[in-house]
C-alpha positions in Angstrom: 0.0 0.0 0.0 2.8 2.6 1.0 4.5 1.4 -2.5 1.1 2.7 -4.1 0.9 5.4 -2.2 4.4 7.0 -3.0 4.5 6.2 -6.5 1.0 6.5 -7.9 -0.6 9.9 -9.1 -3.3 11.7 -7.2 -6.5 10.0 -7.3 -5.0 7.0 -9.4 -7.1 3.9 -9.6 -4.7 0.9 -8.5 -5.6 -0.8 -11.7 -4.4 2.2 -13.9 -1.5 2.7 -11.6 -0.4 -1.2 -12.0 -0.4 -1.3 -15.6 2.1 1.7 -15.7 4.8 -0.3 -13.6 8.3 -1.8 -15.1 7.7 -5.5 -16.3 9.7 -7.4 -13.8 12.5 -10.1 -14.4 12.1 -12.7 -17.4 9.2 -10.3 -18.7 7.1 -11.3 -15.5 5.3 -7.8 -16.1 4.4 -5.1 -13.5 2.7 -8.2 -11.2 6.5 -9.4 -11.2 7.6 -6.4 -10.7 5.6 -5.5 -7.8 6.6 -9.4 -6.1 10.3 -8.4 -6.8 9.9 -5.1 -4.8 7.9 -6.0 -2.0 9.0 -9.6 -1.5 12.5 -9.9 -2.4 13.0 -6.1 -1.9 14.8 -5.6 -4.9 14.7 -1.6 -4.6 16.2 -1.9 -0.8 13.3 0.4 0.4 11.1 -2.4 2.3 12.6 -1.1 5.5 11.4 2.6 4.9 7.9 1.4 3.4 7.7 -0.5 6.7 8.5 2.8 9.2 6.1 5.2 6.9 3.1 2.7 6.8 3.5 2.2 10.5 3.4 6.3 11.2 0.4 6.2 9.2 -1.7 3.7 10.9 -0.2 5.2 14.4 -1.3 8.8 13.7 -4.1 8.1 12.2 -7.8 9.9 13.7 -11.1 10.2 12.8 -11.1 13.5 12.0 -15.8 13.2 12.2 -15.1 11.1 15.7 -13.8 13.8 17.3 -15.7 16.7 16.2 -18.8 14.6 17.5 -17.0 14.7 20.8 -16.4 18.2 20.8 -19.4 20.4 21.8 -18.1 23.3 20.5 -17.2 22.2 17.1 -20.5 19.6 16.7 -22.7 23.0 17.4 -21.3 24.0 13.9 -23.1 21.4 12.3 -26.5 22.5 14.4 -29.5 22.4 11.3 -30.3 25.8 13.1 -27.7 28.2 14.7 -30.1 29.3 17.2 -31.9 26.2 18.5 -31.0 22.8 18.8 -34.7 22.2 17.6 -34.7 20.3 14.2 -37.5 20.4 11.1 -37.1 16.6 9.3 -36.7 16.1 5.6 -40.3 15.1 5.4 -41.6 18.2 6.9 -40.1 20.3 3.8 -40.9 17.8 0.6 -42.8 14.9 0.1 -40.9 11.3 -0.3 -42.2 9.1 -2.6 -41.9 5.2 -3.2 -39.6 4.2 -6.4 -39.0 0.2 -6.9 -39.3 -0.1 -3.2 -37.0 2.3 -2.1 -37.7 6.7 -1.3 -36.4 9.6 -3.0 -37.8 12.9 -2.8 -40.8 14.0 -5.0 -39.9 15.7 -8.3 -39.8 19.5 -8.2 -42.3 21.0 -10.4 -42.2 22.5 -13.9 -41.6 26.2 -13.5 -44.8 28.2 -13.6 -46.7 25.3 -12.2 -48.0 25.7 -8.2 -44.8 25.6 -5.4 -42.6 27.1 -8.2 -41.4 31.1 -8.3 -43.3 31.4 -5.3 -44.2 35.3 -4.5 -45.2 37.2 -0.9 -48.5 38.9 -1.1 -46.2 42.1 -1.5 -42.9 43.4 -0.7 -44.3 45.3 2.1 -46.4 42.3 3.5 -44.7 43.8 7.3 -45.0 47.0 6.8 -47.7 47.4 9.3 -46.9 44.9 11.9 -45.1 45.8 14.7 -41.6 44.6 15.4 -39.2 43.6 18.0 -35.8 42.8 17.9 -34.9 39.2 18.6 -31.4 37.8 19.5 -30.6 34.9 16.9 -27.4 33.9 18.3 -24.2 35.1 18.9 -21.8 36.5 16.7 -19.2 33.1 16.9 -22.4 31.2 15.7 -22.1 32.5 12.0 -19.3 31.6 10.3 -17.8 34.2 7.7 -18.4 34.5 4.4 -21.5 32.2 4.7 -25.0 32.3 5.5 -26.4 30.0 8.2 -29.9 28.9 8.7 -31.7 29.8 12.0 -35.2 29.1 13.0 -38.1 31.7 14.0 -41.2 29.9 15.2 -41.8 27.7 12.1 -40.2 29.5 9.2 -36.7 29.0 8.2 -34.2 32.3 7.8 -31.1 32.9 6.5 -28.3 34.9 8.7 -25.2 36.2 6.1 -21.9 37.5 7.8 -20.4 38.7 5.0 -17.2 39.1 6.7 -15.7 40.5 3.5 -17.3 43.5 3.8 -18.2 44.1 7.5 -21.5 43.9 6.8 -24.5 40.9 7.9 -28.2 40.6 6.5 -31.0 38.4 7.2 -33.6 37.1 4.8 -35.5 33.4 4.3 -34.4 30.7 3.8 -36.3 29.2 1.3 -35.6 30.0 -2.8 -38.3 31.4 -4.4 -38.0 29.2 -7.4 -38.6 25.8 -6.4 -39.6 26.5 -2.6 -36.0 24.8 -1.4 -34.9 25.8 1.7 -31.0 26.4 0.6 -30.2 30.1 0.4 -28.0 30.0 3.8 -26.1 27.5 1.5 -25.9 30.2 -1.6 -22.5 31.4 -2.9 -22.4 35.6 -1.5 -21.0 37.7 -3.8 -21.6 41.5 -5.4 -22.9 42.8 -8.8 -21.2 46.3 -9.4 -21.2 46.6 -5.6 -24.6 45.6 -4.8 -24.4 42.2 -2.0 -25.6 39.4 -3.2 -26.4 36.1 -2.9 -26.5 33.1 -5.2 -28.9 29.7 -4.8 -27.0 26.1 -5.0 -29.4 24.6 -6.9 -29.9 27.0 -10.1 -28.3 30.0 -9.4 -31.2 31.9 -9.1 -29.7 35.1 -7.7 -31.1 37.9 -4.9 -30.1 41.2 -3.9 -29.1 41.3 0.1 -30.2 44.7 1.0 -33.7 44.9 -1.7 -34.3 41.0 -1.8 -35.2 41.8 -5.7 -34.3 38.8 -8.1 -31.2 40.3 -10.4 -30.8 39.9 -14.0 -33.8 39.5 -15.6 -36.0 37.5 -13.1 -38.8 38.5 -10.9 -38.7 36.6 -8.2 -37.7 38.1 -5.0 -37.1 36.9 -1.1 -38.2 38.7 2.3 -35.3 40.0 3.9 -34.9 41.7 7.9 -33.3 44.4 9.1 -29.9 43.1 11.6 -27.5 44.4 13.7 -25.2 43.4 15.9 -25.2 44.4 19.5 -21.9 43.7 21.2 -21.6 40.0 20.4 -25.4 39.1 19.8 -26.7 39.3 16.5 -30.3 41.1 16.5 -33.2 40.6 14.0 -36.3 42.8 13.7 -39.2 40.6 12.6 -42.7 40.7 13.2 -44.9 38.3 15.8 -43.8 34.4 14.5 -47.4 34.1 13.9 -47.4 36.6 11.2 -44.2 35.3 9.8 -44.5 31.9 10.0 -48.2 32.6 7.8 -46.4 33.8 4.9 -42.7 31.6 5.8 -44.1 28.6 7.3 -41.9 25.1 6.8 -45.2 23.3 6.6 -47.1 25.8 4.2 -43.9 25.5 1.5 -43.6 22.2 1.8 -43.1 20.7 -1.8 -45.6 18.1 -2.7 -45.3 15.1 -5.2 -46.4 16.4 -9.1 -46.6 14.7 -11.9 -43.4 16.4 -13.4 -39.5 15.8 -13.5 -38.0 19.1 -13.9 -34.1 18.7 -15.5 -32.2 21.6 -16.2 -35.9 23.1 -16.3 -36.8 21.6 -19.2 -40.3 18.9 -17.6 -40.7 15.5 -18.9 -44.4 14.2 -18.3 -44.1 10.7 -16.7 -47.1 8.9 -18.5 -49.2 6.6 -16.4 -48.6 3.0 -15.8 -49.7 0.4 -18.4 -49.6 2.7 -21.0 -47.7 1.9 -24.5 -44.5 3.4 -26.0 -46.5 5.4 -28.5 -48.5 6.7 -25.8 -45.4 7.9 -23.9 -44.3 9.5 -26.6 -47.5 11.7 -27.8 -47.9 12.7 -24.0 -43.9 14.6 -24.3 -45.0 15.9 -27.4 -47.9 18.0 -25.9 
């Protein structure tokens, strides 16, 4: 294994890696040549192979083991920054059955319901009133990221954009296919303006205005923050009022009819039907 591990390229299969060795004696081929090296020790290295394979297994660690046993790094893995409350897979899409085993539901085609989901209005808190609630403290958001925290029932997104000293709070969920995933988005600027990116398709959002940029018109809820010595404060409305419009449960995506690749929708035609009744049904 050490051999391997000395003399093989980064992230080179053993296979390929054993057909690029010298053929050993009497044309015995790399096989013969590995027998020659690690059994008769014909390069004189077995002793060092020996001392670096034995460092390796004695300073091994499991690197996951002992983060698990560390309270302070495990909280950094917390699905919420500000609550060791939890909201399960199935309480934010459907699962579905496929030959026996669960997946979850198809997303569906864009302009079909639980897609490019809109607030009632950009003001929809204007006239509530407000308080300001600590989320956390400031060594609970890591920098250059968002992270998710939890108000009530609805899912927001906390930003320390660390790059330029500033933080912003909006939901958590995209717009676009109701995925609870900006916190995970890519920050960034366009010509100054803070923004951030989705994982899944890049849909992108304004941090200060919320407004979809480019030439989309979706656009996310976002909070006013500050920070207050080392707690990090957002203003947001009663969590019954948010969680009616921001809800986990109310933008939960349900099973549809549609798979949605790269946006483009494939109809999946109903059971027992023929190939030349599969084929009329994508052609609508």
């Amino acid at each position: 294994i050490m051999y391997y591990i000395l003399t093989a390229d980064k992230l080179e299969r053993t296979a390929t890696w054993q057909a690029k060795l010298p053929s050993g004696k009497n044309g015995s081929g790399p096989i013969g040549h590995l027998k020659e090296v690690i059994m008769e020790d014909s390069l004189g290295i077995n002793e060092e192979l020996d001392r670096r394979i034995n460092y390796l297994v004695e300073s091994y660690h499991d690197e996951w083991a002992e983060v698990v046993k560390d309270p302070a790094r495990r909280a950094k893995f917390k699905q919420f920054a500000n609550t060791d409350e939890t909201i399960g897979k199935d309480d934010m899409i459907e699962f579905i059955d496929m030959r026996g085993q669960t997946r979850p539901a198809d997303w569906p085609k864009d302009g079909e319901p639980q897609t490019n989901w809109k607030a009632p209005s950009n003001d929809i808190f204007s006239n509530s009133e407000k308080s300001w609630v600590e989320v956390g403290k400031v060594s609970d958001f890591s920098a250059n990221v968002g992270t998710p925290i939890l108000y009530g029932s609805s899912q927001l997104a906390v930003f320390n954009n660390a790059q330029r000293g500033e933080w912003y709070a909006t939901q958590n969920m995209c717009p676009h296919k109701q995925a609870f995933v900006l916190s995970q988005g890519i920050l960034g600027d366009a010509a100054g303006a803070p923004k951030v990116a989705c994982p899944l398709h890049k849909k992108t959002f304004s941090l200060d205005s919320g407004e979809e940029m480019g030439e989309g018109e979706l656009n996310i809820l976002t909070f006013p923050i500050l920070v207050e010595g080392d707690k990090i404060m957002v203003q947001l409305p009663a969590e019954q009022e948010v969680d009616a419009i921001l809800g986990t449960q109310g933008l939960r995506v349900l099973k549809t009819d549609c798979i949605d690749v790269t946006e483009d929708a494939i109809k999946i035609p109903p059971r027992g039907a023929t190939v030349l009744q599969a084929k009329a049904s994508n052609k609508k």
